[in-house]
VMD Tcl script that draws the C-alpha trace (Angstrom):
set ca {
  {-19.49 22.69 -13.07}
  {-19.77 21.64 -9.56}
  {-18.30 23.68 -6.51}
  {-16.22 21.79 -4.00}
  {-14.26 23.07 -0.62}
  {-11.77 21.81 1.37}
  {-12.46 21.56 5.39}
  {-10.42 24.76 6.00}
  {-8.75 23.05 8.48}
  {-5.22 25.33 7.98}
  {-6.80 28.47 7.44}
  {-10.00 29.17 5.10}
  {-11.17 26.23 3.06}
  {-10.29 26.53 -0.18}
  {-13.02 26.72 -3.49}
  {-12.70 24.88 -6.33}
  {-14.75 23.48 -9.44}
  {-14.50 20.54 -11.32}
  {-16.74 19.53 -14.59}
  {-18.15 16.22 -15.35}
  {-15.43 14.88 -16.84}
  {-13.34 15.02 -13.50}
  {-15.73 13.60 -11.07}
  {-16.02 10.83 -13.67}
  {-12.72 10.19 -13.71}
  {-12.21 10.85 -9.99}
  {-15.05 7.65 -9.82}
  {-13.74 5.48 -12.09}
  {-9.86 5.78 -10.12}
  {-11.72 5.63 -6.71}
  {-13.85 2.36 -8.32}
  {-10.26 0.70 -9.71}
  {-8.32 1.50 -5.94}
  {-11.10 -0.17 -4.03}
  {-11.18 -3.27 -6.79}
  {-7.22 -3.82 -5.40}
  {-8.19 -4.35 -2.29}
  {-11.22 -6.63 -3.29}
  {-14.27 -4.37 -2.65}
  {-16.65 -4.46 -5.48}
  {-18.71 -1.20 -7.14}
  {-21.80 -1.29 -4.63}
  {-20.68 -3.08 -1.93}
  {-20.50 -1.67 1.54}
  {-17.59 -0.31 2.61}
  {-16.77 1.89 6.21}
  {-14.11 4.56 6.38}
  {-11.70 4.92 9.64}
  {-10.63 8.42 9.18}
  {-8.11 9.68 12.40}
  {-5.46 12.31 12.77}
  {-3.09 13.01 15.46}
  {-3.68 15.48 18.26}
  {-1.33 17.54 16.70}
  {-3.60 17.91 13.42}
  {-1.61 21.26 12.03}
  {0.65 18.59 10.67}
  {-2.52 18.07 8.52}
  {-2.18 14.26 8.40}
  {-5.06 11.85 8.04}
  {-5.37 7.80 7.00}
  {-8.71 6.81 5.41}
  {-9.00 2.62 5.09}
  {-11.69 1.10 3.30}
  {-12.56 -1.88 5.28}
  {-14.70 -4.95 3.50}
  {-16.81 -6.62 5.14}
  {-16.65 -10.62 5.32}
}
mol new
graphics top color blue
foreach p $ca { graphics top sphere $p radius 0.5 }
foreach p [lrange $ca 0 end-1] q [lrange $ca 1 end] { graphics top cylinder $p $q radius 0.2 }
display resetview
């Protein structure tokens, strides 16, 4: 089992395990999303992560950007 948190960013951050199975699933849907938008297992990729001023509306955008 592996432990994972949240930021805490509304309050405390939140604990929570996940097994082997999960992560390897979690990698093989994040591997298949990124093949969509033509990015390859391997290839560099940089994340633009922002949120509004207001961030108790806990909103954020994360785009995978490929690199030509």
């Amino acid at each position: 089992m592996y432990r994972y948190t949240t930021g805490g960013s509304s309050g405390d951050p939140l604990v929570f395990k996940i097994d082997r199975a999960r992560q390897a699933a979690d990698q093989g849907a994040r591997a298949r999303s990124r093949k969509w938008f033509g990015i390859e297992v391997g290839e560099r990729e940089l994340y633009l992560w922002g949120a509004p001023v207001d961030a108790s509306k806990r909103f954020a955008i994360g785009l995978p950007i490929k690199r030509y």
